[in-house]
SEFIZA-3560 file (N, C-alpha, C; in Angstrom, 3 decimals):
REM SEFIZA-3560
<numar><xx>-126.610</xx><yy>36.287</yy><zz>119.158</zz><atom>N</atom></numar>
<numar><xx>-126.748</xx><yy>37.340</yy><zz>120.165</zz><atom>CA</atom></numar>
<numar><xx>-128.111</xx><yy>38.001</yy><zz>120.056</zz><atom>C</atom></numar>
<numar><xx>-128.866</xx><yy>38.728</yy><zz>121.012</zz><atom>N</atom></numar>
<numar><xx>-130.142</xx><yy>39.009</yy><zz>120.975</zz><atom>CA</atom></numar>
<numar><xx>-129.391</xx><yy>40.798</yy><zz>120.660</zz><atom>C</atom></numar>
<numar><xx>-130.803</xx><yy>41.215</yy><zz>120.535</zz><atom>N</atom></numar>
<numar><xx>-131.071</xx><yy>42.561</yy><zz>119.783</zz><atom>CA</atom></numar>
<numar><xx>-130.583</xx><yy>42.999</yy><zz>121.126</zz><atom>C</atom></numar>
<numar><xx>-129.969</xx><yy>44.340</yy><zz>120.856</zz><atom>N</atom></numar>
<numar><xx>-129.667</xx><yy>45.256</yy><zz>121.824</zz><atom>CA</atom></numar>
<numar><xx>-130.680</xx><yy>46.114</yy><zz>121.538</zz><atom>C</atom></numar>
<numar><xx>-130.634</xx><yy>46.801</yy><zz>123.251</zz><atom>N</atom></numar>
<numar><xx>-131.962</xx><yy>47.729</yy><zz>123.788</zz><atom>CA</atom></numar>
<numar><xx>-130.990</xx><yy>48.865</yy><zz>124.310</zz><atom>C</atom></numar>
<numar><xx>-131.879</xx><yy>49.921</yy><zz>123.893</zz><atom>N</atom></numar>
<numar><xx>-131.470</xx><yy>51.541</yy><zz>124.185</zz><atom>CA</atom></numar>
<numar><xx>-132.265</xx><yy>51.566</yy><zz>124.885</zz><atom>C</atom></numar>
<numar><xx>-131.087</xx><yy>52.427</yy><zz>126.132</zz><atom>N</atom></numar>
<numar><xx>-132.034</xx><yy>52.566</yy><zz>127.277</zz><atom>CA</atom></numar>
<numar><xx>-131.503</xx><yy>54.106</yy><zz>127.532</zz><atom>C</atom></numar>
<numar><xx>-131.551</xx><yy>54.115</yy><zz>128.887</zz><atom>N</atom></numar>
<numar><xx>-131.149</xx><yy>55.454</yy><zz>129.834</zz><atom>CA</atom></numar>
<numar><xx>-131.078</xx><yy>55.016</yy><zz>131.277</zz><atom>C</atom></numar>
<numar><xx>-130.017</xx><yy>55.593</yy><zz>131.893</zz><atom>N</atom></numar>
<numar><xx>-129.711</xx><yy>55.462</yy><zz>133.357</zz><atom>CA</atom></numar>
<numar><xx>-129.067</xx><yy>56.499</yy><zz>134.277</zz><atom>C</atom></numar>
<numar><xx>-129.764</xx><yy>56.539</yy><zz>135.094</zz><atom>N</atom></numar>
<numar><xx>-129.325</xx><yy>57.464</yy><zz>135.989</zz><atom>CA</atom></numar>
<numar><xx>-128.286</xx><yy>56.539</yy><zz>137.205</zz><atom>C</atom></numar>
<numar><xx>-126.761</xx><yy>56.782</yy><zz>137.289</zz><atom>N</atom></numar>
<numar><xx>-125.969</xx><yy>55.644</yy><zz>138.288</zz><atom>CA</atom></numar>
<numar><xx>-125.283</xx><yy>56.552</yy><zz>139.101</zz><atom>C</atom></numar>
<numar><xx>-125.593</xx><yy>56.733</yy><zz>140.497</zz><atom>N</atom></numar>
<numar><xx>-125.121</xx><yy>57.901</yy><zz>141.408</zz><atom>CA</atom></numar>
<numar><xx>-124.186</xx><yy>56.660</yy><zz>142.911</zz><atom>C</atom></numar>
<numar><xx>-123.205</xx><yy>56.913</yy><zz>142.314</zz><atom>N</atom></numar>
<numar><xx>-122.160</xx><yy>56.387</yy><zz>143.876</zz><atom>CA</atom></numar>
<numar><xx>-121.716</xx><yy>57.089</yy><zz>144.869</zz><atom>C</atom></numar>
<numar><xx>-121.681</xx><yy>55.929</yy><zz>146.288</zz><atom>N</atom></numar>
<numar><xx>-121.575</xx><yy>57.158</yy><zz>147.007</zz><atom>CA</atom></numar>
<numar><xx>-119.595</xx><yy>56.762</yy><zz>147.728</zz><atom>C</atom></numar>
<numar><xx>-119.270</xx><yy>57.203</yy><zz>148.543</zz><atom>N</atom></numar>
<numar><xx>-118.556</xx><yy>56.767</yy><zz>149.322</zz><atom>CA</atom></numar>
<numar><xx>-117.032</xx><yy>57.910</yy><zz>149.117</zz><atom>C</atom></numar>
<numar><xx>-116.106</xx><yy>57.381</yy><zz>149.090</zz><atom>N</atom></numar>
<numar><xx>-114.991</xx><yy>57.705</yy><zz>148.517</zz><atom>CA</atom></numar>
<numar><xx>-114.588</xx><yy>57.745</yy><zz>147.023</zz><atom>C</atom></numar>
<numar><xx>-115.135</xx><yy>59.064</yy><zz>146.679</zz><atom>N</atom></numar>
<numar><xx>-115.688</xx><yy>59.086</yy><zz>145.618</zz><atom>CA</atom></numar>
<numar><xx>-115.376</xx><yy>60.689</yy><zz>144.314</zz><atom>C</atom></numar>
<numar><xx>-114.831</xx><yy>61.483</yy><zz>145.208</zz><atom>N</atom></numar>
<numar><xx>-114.633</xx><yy>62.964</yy><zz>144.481</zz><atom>CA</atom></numar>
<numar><xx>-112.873</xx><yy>62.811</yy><zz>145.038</zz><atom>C</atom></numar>
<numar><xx>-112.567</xx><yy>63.576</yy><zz>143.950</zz><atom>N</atom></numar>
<numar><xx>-110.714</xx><yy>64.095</yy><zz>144.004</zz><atom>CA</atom></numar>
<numar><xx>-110.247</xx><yy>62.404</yy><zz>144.096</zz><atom>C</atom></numar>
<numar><xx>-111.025</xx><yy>61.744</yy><zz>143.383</zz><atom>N</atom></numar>
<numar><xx>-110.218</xx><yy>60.456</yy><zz>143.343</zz><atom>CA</atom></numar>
<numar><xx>-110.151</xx><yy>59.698</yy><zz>141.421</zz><atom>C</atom></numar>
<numar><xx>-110.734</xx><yy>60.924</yy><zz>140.606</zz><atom>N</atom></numar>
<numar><xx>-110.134</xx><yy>60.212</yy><zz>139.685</zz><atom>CA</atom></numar>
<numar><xx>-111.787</xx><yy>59.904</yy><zz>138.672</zz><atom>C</atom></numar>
<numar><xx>-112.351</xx><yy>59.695</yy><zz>140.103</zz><atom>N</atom></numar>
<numar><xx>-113.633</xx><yy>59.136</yy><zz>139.102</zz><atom>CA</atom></numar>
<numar><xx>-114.531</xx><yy>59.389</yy><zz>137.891</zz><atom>C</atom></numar>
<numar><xx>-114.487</xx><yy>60.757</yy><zz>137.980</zz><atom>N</atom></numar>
<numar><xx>-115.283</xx><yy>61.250</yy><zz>136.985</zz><atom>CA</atom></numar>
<numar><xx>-114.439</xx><yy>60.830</yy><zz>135.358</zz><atom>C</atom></numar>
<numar><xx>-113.462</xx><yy>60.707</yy><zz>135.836</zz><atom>N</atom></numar>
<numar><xx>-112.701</xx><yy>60.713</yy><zz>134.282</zz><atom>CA</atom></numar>
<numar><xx>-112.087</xx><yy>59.359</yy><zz>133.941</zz><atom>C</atom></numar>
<numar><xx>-112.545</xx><yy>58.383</yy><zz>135.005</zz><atom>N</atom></numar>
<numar><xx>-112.637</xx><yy>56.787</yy><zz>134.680</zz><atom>CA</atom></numar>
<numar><xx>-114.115</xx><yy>56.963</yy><zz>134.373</zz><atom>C</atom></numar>
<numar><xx>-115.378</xx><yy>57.035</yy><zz>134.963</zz><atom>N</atom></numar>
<numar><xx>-116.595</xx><yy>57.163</yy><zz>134.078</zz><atom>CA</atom></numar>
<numar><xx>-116.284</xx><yy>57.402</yy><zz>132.464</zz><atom>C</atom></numar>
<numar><xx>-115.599</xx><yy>58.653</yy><zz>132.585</zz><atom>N</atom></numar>
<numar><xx>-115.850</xx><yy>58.941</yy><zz>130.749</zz><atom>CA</atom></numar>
<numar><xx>-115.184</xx><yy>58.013</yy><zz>130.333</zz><atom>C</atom></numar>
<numar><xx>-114.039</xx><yy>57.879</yy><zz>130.555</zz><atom>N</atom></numar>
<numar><xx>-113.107</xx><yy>56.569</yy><zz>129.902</zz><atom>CA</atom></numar>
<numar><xx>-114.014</xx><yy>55.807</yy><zz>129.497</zz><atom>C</atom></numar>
<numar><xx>-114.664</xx><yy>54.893</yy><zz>130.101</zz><atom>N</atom></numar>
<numar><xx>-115.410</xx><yy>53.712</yy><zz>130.280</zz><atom>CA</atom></numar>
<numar><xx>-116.558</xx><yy>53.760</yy><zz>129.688</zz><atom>C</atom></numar>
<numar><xx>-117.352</xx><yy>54.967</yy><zz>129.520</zz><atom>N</atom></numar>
<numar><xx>-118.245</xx><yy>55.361</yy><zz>128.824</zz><atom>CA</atom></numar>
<numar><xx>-118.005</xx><yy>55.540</yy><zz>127.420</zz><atom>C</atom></numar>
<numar><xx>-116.768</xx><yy>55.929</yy><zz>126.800</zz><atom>N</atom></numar>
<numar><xx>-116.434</xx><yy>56.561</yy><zz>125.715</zz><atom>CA</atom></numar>
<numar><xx>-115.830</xx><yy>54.864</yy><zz>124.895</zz><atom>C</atom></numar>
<numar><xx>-115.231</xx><yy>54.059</yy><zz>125.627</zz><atom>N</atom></numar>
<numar><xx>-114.877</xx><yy>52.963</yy><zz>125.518</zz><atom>CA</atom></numar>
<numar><xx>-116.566</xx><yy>52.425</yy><zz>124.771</zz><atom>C</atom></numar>
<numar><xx>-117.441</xx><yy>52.188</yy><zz>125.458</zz><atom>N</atom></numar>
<numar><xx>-118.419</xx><yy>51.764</yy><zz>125.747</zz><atom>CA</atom></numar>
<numar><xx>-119.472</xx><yy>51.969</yy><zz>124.463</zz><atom>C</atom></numar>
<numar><xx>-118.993</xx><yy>53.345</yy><zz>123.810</zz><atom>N</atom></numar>
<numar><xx>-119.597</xx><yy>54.265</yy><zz>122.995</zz><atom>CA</atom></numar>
<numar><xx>-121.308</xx><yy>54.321</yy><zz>123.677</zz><atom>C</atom></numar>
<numar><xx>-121.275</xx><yy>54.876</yy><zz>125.217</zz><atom>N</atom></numar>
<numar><xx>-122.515</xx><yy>55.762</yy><zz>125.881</zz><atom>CA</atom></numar>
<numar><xx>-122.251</xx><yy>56.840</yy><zz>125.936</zz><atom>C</atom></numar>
<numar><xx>-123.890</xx><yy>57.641</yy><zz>125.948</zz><atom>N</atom></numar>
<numar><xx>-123.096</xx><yy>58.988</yy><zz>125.952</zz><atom>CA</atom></numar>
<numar><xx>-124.232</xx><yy>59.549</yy><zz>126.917</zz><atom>C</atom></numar>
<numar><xx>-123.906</xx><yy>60.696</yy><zz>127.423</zz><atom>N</atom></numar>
<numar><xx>-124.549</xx><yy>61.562</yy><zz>128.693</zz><atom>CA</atom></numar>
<numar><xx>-123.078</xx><yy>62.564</yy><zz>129.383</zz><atom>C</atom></numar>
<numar><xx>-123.105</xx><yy>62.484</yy><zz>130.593</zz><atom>N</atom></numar>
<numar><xx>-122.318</xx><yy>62.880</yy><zz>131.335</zz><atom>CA</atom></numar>
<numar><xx>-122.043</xx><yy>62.243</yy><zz>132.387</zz><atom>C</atom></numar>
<numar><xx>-121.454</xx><yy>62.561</yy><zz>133.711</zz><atom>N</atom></numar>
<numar><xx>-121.058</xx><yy>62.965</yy><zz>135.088</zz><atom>CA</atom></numar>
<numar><xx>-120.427</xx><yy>63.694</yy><zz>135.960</zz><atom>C</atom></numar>
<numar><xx>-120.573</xx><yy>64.143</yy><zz>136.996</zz><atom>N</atom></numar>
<numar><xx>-121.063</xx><yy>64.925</yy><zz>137.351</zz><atom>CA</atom></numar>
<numar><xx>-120.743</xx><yy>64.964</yy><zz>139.009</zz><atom>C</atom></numar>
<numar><xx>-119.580</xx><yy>65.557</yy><zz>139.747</zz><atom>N</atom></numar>
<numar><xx>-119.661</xx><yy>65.630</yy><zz>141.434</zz><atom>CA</atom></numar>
<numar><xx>-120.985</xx><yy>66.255</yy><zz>141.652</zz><atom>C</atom></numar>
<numar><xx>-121.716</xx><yy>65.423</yy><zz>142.802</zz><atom>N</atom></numar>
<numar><xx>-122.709</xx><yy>66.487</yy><zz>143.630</zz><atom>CA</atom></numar>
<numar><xx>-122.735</xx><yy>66.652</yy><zz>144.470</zz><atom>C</atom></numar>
<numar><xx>-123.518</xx><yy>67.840</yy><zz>145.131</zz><atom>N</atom></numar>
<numar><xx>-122.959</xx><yy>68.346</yy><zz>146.366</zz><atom>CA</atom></numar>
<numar><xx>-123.073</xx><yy>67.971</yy><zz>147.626</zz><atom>C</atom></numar>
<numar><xx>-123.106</xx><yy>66.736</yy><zz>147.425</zz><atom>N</atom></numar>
<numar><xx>-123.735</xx><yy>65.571</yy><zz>148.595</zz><atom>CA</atom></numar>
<numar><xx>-122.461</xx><yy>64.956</yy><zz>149.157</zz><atom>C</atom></numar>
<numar><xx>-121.600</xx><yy>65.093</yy><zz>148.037</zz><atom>N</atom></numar>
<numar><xx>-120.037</xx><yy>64.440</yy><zz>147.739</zz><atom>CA</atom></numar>
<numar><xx>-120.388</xx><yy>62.967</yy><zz>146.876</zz><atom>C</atom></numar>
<numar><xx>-121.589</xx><yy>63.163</yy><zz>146.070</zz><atom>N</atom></numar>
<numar><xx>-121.520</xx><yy>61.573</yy><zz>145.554</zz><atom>CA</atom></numar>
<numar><xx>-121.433</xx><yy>62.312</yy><zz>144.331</zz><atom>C</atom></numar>
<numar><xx>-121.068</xx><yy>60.898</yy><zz>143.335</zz><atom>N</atom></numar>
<numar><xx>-121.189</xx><yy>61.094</yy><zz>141.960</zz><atom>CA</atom></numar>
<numar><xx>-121.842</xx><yy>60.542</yy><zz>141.238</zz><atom>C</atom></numar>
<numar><xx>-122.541</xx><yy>61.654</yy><zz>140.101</zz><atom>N</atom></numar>
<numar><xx>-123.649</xx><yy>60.777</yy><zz>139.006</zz><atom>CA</atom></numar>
<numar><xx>-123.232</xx><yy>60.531</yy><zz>137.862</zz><atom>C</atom></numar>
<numar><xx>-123.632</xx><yy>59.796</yy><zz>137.348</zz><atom>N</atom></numar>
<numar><xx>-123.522</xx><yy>59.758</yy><zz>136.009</zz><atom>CA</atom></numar>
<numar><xx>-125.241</xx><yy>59.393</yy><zz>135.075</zz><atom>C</atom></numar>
<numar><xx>-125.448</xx><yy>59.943</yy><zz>134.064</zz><atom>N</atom></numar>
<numar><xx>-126.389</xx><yy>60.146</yy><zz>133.250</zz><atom>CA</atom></numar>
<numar><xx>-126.067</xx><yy>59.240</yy><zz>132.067</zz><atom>C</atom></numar>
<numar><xx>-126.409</xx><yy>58.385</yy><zz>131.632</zz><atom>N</atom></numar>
<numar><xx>-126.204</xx><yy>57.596</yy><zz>130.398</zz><atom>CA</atom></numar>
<numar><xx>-126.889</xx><yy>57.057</yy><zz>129.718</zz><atom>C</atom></numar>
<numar><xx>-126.658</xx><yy>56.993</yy><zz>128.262</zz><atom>N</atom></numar>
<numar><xx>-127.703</xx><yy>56.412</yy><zz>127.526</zz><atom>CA</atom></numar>
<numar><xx>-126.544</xx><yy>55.665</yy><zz>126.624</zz><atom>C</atom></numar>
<numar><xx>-127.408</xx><yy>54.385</yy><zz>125.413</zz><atom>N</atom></numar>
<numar><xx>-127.093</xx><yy>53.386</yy><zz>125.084</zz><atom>CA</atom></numar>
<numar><xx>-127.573</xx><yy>52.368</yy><zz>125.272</zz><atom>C</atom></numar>
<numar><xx>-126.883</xx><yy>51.436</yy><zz>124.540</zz><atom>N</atom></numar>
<numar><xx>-127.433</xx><yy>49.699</yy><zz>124.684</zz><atom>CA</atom></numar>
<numar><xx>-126.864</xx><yy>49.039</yy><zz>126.594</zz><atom>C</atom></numar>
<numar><xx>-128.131</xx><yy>49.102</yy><zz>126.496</zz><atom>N</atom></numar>
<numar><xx>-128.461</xx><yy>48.214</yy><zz>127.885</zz><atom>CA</atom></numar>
<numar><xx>-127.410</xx><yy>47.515</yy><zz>128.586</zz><atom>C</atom></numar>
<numar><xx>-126.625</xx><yy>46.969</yy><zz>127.693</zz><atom>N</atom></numar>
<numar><xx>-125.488</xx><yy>46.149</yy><zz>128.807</zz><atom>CA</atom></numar>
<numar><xx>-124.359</xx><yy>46.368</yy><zz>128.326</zz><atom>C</atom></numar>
<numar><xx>-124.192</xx><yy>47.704</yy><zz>128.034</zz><atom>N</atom></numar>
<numar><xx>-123.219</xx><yy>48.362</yy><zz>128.339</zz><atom>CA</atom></numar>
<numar><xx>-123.233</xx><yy>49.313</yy><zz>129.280</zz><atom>C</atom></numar>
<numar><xx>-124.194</xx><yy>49.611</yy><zz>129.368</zz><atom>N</atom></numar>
<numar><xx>-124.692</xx><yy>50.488</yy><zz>130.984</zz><atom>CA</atom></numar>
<numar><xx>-124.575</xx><yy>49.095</yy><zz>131.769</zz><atom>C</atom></numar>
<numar><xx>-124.987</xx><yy>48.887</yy><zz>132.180</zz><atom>N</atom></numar>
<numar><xx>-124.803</xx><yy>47.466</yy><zz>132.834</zz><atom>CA</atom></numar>
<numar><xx>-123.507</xx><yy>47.031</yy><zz>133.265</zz><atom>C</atom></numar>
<numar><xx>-122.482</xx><yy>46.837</yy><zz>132.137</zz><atom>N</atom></numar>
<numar><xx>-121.225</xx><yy>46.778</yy><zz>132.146</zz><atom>CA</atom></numar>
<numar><xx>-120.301</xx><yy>47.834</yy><zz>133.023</zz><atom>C</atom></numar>
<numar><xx>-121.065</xx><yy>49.571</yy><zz>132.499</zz><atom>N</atom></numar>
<numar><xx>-120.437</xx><yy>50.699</yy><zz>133.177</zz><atom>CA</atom></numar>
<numar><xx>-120.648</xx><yy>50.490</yy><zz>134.626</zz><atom>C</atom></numar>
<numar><xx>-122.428</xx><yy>50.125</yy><zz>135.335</zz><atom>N</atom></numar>
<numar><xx>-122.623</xx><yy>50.300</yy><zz>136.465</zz><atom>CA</atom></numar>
<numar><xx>-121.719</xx><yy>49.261</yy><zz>137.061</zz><atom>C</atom></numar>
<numar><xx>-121.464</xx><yy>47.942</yy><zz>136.813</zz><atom>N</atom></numar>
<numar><xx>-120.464</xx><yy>47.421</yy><zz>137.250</zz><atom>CA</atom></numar>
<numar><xx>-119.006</xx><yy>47.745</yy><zz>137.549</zz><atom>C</atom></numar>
<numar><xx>-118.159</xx><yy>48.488</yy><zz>136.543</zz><atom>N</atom></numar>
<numar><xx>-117.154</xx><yy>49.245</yy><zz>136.522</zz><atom>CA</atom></numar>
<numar><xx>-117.375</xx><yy>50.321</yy><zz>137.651</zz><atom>C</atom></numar>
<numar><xx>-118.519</xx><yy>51.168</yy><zz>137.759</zz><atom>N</atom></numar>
<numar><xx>-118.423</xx><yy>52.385</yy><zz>139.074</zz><atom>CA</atom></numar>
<numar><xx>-118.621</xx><yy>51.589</yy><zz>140.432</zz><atom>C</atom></numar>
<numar><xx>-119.036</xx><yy>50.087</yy><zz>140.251</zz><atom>N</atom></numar>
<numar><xx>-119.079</xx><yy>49.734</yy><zz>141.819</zz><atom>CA</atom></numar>
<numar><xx>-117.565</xx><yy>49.741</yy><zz>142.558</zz><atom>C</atom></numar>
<numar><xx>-117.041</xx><yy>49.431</yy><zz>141.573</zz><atom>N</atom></numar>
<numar><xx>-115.608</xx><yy>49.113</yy><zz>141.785</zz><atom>CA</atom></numar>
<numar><xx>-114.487</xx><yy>50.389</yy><zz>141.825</zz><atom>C</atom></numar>
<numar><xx>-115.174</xx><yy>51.712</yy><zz>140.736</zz><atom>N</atom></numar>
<numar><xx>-114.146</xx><yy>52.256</yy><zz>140.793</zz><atom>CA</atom></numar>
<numar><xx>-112.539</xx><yy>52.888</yy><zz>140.387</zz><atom>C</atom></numar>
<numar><xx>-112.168</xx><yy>53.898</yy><zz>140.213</zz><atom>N</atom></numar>
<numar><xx>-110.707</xx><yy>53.788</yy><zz>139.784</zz><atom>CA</atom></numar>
<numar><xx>-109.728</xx><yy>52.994</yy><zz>141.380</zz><atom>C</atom></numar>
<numar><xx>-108.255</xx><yy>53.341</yy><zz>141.465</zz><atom>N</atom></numar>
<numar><xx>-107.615</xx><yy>52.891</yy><zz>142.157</zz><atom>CA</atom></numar>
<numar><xx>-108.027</xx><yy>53.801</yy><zz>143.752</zz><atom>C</atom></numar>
<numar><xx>-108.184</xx><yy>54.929</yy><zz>143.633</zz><atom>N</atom></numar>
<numar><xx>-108.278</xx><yy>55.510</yy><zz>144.881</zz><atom>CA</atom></numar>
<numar><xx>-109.677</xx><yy>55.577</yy><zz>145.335</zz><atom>C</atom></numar>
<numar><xx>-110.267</xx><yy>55.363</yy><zz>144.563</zz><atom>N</atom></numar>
<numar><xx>-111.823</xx><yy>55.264</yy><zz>145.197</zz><atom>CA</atom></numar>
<numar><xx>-112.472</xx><yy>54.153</yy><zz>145.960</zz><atom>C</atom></numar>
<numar><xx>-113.418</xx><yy>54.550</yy><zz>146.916</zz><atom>N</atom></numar>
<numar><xx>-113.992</xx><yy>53.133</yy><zz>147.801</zz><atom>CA</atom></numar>
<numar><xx>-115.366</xx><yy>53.972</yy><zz>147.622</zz><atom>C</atom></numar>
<numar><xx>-116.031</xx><yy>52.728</yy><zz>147.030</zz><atom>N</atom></numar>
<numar><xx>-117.356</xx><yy>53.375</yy><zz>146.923</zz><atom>CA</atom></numar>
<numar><xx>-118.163</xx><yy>51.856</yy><zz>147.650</zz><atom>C</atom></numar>
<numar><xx>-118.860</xx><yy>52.901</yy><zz>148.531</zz><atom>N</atom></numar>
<numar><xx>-119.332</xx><yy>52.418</yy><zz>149.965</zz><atom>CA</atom></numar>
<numar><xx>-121.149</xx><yy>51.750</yy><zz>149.023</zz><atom>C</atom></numar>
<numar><xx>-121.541</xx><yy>52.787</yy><zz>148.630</zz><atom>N</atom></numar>
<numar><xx>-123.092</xx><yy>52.285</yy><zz>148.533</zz><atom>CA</atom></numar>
<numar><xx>-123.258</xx><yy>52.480</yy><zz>146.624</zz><atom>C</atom></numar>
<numar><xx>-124.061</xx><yy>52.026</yy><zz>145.967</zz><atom>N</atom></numar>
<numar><xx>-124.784</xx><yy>52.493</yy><zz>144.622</zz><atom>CA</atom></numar>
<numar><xx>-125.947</xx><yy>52.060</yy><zz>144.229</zz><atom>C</atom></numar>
<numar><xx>-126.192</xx><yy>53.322</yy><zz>143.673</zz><atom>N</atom></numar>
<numar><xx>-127.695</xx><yy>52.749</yy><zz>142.626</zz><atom>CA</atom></numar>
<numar><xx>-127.873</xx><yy>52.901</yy><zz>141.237</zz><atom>C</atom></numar>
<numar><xx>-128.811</xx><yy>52.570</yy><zz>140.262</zz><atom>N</atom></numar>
<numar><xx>-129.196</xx><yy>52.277</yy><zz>139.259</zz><atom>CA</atom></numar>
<numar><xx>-130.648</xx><yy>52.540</yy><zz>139.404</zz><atom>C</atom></numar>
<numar><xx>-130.938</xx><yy>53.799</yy><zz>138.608</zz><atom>N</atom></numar>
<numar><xx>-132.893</xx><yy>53.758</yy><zz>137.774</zz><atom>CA</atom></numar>
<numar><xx>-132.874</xx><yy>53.819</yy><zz>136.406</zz><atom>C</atom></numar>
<numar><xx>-133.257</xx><yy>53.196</yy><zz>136.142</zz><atom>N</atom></numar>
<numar><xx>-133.820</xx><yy>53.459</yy><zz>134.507</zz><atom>CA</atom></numar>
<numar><xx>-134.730</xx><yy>53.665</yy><zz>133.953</zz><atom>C</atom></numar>
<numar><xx>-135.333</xx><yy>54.119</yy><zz>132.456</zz><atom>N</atom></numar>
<numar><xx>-135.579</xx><yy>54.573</yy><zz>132.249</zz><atom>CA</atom></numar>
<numar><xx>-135.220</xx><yy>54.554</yy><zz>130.580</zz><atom>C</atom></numar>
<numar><xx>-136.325</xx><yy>55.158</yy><zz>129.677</zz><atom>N</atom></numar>
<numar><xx>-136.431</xx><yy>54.893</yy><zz>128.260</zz><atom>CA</atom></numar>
<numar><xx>-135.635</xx><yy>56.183</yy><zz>127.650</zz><atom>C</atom></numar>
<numar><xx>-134.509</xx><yy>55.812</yy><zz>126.667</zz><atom>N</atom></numar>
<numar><xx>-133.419</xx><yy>56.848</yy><zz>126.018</zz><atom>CA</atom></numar>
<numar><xx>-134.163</xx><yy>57.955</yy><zz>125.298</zz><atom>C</atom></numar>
<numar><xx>-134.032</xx><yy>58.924</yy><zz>125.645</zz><atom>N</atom></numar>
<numar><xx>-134.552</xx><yy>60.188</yy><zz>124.648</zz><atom>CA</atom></numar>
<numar><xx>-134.009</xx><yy>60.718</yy><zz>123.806</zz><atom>C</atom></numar>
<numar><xx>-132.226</xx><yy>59.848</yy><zz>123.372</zz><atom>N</atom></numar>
<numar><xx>-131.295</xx><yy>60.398</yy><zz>122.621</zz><atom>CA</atom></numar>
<numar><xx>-131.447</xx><yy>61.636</yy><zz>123.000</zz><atom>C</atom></numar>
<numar><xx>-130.891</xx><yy>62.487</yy><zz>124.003</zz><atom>N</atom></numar>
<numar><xx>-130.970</xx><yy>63.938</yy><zz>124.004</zz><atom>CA</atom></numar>
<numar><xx>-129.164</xx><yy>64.211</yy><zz>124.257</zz><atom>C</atom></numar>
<numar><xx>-128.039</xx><yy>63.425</yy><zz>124.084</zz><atom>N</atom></numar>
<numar><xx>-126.780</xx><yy>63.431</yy><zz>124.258</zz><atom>CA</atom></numar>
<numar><xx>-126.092</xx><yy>63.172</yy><zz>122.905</zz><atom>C</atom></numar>
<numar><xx>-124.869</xx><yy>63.678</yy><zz>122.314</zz><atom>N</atom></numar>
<numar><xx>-123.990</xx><yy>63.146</yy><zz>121.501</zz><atom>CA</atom></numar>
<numar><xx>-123.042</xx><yy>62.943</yy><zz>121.901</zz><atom>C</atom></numar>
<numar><xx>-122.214</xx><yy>63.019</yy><zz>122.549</zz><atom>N</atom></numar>
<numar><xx>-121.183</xx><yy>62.536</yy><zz>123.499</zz><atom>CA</atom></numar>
<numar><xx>-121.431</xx><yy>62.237</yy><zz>124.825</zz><atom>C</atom></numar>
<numar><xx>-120.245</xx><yy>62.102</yy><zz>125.326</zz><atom>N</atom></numar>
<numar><xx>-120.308</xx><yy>61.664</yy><zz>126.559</zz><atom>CA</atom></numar>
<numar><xx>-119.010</xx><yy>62.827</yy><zz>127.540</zz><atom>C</atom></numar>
<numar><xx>-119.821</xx><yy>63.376</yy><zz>128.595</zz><atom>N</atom></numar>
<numar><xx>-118.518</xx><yy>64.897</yy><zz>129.371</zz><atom>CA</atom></numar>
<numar><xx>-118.806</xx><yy>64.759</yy><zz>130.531</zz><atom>C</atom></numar>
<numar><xx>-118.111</xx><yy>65.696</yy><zz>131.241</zz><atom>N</atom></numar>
<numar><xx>-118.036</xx><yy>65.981</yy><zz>132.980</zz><atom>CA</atom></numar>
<numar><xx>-118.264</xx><yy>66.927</yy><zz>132.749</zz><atom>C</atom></numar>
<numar><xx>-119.694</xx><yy>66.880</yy><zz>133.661</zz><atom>N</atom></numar>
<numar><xx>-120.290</xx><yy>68.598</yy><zz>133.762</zz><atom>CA</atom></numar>
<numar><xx>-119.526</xx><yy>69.098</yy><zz>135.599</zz><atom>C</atom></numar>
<numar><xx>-119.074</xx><yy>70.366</yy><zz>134.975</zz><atom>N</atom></numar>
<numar><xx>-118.582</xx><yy>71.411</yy><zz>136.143</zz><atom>CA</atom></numar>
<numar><xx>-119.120</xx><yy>71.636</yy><zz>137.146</zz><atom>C</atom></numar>
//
């Protein structure tokens, strides 16, 4: 297996997407994942998530938010990245 890379990502979905669960399948999946940052409803009605960790497990997560918990339809997404500043020890849903 090759060396894993610490990264950082910013992954904001849009669609059917708040009061459906999501934020707390992110952490799941994140915490699973052992990434840590947050996410986050915004007031756009999309949701972000902030993450840091080895590369393809973000990777893995952004795959998991295309898709979603059961009630969510998430219409559009993106992915930027960006170099880890370790500035997180866990992983939460900010209010």
């Amino acid at each position: 297996m090759g060396k894993s890379e610490e990264k950082r990502a910013r992954i904001v979905v849009r669609g059917t997407v708040q009061g459906v669960g999501f934020r707390y399948y992110i952490m799941q999946k994140a915490q699973e994942m052992r990434l840590k940052g947050y996410t986050q409803n915004l007031p756009n009605g999309e949701v972000e998530a902030v993450v840091e960790g080895d590369k393809l497990f973000i990777e893995d997560l952004y795959r998991a938010m295309q898709r979603g918990p059961t009630k969510a339809k998430v219409t559009d997404h993106a992915i930027d990245w960006a170099d880890a500043k370790n500035q997180f020890r866990t992983f939460s849903i900010k209010r």
